[in-house]
C-alpha positions as CSV (number, residue, x, y, z in Angstrom):
1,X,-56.1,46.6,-3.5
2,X,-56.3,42.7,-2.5
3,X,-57.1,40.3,-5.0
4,X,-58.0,36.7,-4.2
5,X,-58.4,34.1,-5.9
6,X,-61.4,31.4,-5.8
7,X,-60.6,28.0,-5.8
8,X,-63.6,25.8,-7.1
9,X,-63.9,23.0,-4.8
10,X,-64.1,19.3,-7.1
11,X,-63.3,16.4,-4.3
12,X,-64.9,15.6,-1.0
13,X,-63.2,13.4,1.7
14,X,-65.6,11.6,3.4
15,X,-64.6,9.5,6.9
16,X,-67.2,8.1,8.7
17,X,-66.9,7.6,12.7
18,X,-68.4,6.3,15.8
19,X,-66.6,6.9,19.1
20,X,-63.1,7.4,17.8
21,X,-62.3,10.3,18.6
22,X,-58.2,9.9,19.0
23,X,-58.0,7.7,15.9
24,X,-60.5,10.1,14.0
25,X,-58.2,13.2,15.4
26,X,-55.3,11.7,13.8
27,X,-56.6,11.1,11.0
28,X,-57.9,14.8,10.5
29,X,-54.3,15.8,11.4
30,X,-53.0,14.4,8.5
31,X,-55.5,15.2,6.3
32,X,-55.2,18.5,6.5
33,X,-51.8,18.6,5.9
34,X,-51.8,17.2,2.8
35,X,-55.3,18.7,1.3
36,X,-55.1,20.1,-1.7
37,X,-56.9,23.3,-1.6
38,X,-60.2,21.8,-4.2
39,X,-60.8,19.3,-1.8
40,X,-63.1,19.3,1.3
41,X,-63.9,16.9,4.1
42,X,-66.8,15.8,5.7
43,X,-67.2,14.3,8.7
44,X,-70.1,12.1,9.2
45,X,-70.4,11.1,13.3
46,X,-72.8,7.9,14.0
47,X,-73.9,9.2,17.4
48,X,-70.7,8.8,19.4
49,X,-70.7,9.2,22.8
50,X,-66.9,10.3,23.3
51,X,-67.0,13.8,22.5
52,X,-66.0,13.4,18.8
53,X,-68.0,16.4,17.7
54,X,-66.9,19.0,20.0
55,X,-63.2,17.6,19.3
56,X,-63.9,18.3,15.3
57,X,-65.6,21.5,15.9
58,X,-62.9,22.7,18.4
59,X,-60.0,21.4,16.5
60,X,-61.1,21.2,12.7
61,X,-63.7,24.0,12.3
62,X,-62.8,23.7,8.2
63,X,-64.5,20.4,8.3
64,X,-67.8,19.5,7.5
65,X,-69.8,17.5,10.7
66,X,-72.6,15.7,10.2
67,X,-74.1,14.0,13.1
68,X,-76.3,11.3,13.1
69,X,-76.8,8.5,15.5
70,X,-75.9,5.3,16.7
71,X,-78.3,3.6,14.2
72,X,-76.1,4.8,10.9
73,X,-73.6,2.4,9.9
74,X,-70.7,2.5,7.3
75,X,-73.4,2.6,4.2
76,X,-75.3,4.6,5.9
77,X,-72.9,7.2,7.5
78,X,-70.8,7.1,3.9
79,X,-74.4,8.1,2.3
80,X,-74.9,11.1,4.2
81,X,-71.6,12.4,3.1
82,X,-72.2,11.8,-0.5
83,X,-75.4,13.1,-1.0
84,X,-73.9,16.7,1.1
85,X,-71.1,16.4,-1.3
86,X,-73.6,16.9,-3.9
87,X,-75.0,19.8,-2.5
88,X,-71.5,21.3,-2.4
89,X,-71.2,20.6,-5.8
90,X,-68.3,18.4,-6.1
91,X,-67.4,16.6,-9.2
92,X,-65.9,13.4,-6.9
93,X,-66.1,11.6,-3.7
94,X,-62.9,10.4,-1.7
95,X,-64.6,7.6,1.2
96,X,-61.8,7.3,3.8
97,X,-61.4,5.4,6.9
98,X,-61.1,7.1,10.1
99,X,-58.2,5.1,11.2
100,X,-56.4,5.9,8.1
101,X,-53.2,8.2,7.6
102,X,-52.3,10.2,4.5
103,X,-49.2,10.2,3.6
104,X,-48.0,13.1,1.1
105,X,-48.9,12.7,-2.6
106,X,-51.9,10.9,-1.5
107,X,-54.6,13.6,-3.1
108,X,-52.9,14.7,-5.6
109,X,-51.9,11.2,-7.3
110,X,-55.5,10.0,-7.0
111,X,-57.0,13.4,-8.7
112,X,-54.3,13.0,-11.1
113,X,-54.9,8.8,-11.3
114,X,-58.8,9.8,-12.3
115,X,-57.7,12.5,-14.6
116,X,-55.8,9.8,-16.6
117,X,-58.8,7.5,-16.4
118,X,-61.8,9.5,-16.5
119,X,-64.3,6.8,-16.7
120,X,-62.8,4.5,-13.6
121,X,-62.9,4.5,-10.0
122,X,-59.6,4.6,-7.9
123,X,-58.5,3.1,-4.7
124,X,-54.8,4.1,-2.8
125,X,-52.1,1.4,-2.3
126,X,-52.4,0.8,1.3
127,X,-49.7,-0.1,3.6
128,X,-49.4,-1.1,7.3
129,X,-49.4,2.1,10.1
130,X,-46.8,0.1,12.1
131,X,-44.9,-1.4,8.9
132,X,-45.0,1.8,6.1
133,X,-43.6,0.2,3.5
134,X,-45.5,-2.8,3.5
135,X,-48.4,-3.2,1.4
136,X,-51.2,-5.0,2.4
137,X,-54.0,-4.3,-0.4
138,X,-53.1,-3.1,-3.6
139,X,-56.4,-4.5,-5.3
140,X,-58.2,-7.9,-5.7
141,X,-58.9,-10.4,-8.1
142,X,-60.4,-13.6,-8.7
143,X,-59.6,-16.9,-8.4
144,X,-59.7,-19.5,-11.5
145,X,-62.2,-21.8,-10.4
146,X,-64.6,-19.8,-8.0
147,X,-65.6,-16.8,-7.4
148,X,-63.6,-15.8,-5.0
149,X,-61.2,-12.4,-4.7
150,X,-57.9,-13.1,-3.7
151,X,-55.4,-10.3,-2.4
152,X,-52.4,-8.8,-5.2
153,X,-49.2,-8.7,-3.9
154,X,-50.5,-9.0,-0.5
155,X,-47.6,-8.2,2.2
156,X,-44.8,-7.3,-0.6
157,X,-42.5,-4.5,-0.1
158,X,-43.9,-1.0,-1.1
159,X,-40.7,-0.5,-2.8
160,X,-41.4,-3.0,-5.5
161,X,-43.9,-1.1,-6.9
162,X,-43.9,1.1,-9.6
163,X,-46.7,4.0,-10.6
164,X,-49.5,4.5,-12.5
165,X,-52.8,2.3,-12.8
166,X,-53.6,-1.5,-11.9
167,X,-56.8,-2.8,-13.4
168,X,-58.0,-5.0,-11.1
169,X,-61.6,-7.4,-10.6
170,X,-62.2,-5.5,-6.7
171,X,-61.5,-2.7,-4.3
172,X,-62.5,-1.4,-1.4
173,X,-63.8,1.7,0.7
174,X,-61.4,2.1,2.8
175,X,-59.6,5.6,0.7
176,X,-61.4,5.2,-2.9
177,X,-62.0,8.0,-5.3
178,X,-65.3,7.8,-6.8
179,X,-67.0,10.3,-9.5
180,X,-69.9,11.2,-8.5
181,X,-71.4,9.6,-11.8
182,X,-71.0,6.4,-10.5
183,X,-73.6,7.5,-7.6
184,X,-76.0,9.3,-10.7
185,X,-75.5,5.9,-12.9
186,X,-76.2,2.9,-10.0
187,X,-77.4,5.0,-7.0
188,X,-76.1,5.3,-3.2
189,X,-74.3,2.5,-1.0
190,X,-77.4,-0.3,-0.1
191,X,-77.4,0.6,3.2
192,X,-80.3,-1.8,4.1
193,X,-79.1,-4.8,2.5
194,X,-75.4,-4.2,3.3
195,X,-75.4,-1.9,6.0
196,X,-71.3,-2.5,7.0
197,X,-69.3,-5.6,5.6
198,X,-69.7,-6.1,1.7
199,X,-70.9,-2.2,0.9
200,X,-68.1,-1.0,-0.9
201,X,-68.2,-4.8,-2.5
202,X,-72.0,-4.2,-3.8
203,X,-71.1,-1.0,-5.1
204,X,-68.3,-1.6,-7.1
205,X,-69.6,-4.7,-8.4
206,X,-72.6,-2.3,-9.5
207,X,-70.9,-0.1,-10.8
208,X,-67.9,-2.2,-12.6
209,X,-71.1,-3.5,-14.6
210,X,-72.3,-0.2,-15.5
211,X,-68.9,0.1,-17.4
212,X,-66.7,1.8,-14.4
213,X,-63.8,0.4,-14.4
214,X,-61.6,-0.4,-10.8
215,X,-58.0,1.0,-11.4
216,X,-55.2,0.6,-8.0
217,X,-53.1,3.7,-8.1
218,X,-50.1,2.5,-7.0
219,X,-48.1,5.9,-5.6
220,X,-50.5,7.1,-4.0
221,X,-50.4,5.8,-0.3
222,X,-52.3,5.1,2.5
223,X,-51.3,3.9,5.9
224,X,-54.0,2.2,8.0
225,X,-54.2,1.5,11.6
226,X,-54.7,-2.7,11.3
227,X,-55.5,-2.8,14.8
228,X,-58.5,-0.7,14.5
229,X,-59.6,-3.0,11.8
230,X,-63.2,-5.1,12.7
231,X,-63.1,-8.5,13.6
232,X,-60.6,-11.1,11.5
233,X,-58.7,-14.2,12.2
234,X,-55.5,-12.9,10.6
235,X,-53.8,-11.1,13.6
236,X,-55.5,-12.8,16.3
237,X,-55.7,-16.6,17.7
238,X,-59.4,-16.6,18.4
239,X,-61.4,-18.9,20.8
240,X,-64.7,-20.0,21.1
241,X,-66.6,-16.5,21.6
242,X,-63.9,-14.9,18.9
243,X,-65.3,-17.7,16.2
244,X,-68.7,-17.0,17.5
245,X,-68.4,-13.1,16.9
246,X,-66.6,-14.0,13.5
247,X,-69.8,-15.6,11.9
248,X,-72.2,-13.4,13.1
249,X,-70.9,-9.6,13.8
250,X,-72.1,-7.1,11.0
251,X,-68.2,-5.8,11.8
252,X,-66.8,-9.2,10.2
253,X,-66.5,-9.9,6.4
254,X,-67.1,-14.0,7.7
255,X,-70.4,-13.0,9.1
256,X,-72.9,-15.6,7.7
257,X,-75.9,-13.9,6.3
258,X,-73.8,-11.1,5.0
259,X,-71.5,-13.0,3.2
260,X,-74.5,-15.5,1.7
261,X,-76.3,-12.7,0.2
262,X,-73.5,-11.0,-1.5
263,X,-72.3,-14.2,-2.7
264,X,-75.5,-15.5,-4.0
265,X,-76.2,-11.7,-5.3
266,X,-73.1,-11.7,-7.6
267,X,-72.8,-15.4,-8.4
268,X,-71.7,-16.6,-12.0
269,X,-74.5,-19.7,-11.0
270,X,-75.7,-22.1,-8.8
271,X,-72.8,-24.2,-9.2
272,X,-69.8,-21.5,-8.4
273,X,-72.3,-19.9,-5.5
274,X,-71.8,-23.5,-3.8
275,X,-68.2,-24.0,-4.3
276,X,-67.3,-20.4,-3.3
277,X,-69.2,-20.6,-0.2
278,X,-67.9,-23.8,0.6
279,X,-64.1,-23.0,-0.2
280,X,-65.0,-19.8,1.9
281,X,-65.6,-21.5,5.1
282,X,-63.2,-23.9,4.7
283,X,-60.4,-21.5,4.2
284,X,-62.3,-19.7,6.9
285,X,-61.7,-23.1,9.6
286,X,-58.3,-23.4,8.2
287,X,-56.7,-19.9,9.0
288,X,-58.4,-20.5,12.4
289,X,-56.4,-23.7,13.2
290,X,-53.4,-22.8,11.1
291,X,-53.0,-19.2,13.8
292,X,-53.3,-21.5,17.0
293,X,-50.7,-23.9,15.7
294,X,-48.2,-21.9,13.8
295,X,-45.7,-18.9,14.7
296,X,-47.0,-15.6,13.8
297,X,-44.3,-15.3,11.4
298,X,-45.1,-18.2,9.8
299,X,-48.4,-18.1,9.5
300,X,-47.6,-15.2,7.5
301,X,-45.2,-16.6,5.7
302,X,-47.1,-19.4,4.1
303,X,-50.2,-16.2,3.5
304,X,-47.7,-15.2,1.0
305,X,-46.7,-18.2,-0.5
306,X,-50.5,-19.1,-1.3
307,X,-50.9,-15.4,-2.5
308,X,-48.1,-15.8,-5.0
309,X,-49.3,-19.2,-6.2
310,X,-52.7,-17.4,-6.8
311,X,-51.1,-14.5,-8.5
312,X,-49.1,-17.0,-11.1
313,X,-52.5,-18.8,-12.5
């Protein structure tokens, strides 16, 4: 006689996409070989164009595909997937870039992160696809004086760190474990007032207020295609259209209206809304100058150095 057992599914991973299908099939790759066997994924496609959804069905058939349409952004596209992880029961909700790539450990040392702080939600230490052992978020915080988040040990060797938790003021969507309480507590990702940039932002904020706190687990890891990454003046010297595109694309985090609203949303008062807005655009014209006059290694350099001084206030 054959027995077998039933695993009870708790976690959903859910990536979001829009004609990536190379980047997305990467990413599956590596999911699935590291998925524990309680987790599940979910595939949400925007309406792509490139064949994605054949490629999931043909290649992944374990996945869950949704399919939407060009209309659904990142809120959007991430909502979908959390309210069919719902209806699938699961206890938590893992939202993950499709230009991400696990690395091993990654599943298991969030599940296990969450376990040790029930009432928190949990990003991964992420680190550069091209440079592995290079971290490039490890959780935000914010600056004396405004209220802006600055980076934590922003471009510092991965071998520096240690494990267990970070507390820290901000996180990100990018690979985030969330219980699905903080969805039943504050509600879905505003997909209307932030459809893209400043999403994950809003929600955390939200739900960091509701008493969740944001932890950084710092082994597990997450390497991330940069290249992928929307619009930013960090990696590239931009010209006239590139500044253009920076201040008004929903794909950049300097896009004007986006950035206004969730500044003057979550502002301490009228006061810090001005300076931070201020201080943001000015940094914003300075990194723009600094990249066309400076050596890429420099420029990066002196990122660090400003990073540090932040960190020792």
């Amino acid at each position: 006689m054959a027995y077998y057992s039933i695993v009870m599914v708790t976690t959903a991973v859910v990536i979001p996409t829009f004609n990536r299908r190379s980047t997305l099939l990467l990413a599956l790759s590596r999911v699935f070989e590291f998925l524990p066997p309680d987790h599940l994924v979910v595939v949400v496609d925007s309406g792509s164009s490139d064949g994605t959804a054949n490629a999931v069905k043909e290649d992944f058939p374990q996945a869950h595909l949704l399919q939407g349409n060009s209309s659904m952004w990142w809120a959007a596209a991430i909502n979908r997937g959390i309210e069919k992880a719902r209806e699938l029961g699961c206890s938590y909700v893992l939202t993950y870039n499709d230009d991400n790539v696990a690395t091993s450990g990654l599943f298991t040392n969030l599940i296990r992160a969450v376990e040790n702080a029930p009432h928190a939600i949990v990003a991964a230490t992420c680190c550069y696809l091209d440079k592995p052992h290079l971290v490039f978020f490890a959780g935000r915080m914010r600056a004396q004086g405004t209220d802006r988040l600055y980076y934590l040990d922003h471009d510092t060797s991965l071998t520096a760190f240690g494990k267990g938790l970070r507390t820290v003021d901000m996180l990100h969507g990018m690979c985030t474990l969330f219980p699905m309480a903080v969805f039943d507590k504050v509600g879905l990702f505003n997909e209307k007032g932030f459809p893209q940039v400043f999403a994950d932002d809003d929600l955390l904020m939200r739900a960091n207020r509701a008493g969740f706190s944001l932890q950084v687990a710092l082994d597990a890891v997450v390497l991330n295609d940069r290249t992928k990454t929307g619009n930013n003046p960090y990696d590239h010297r931009l010209g006239p259209s590139g500044i253009i595109q920076l201040l008004v694309s929903r794909k950049s985090t300097f896009q004007i209206a986006a950035r206004t609203k969730f500044l003057w949303r979550y502002r301490r008062n009228f006061y810090f809304f001005c300076k931070t807005w201020l201080f943001d655009y000015l940094r914003l014209f300075t990194i723009i100058v600094t990249r066309w006059l400076l050596p890429v290694k420099a420029f990066h350099w002196l990122g660090i150095q400003w990073g540090q001084r932040l960190q020792r206030r």
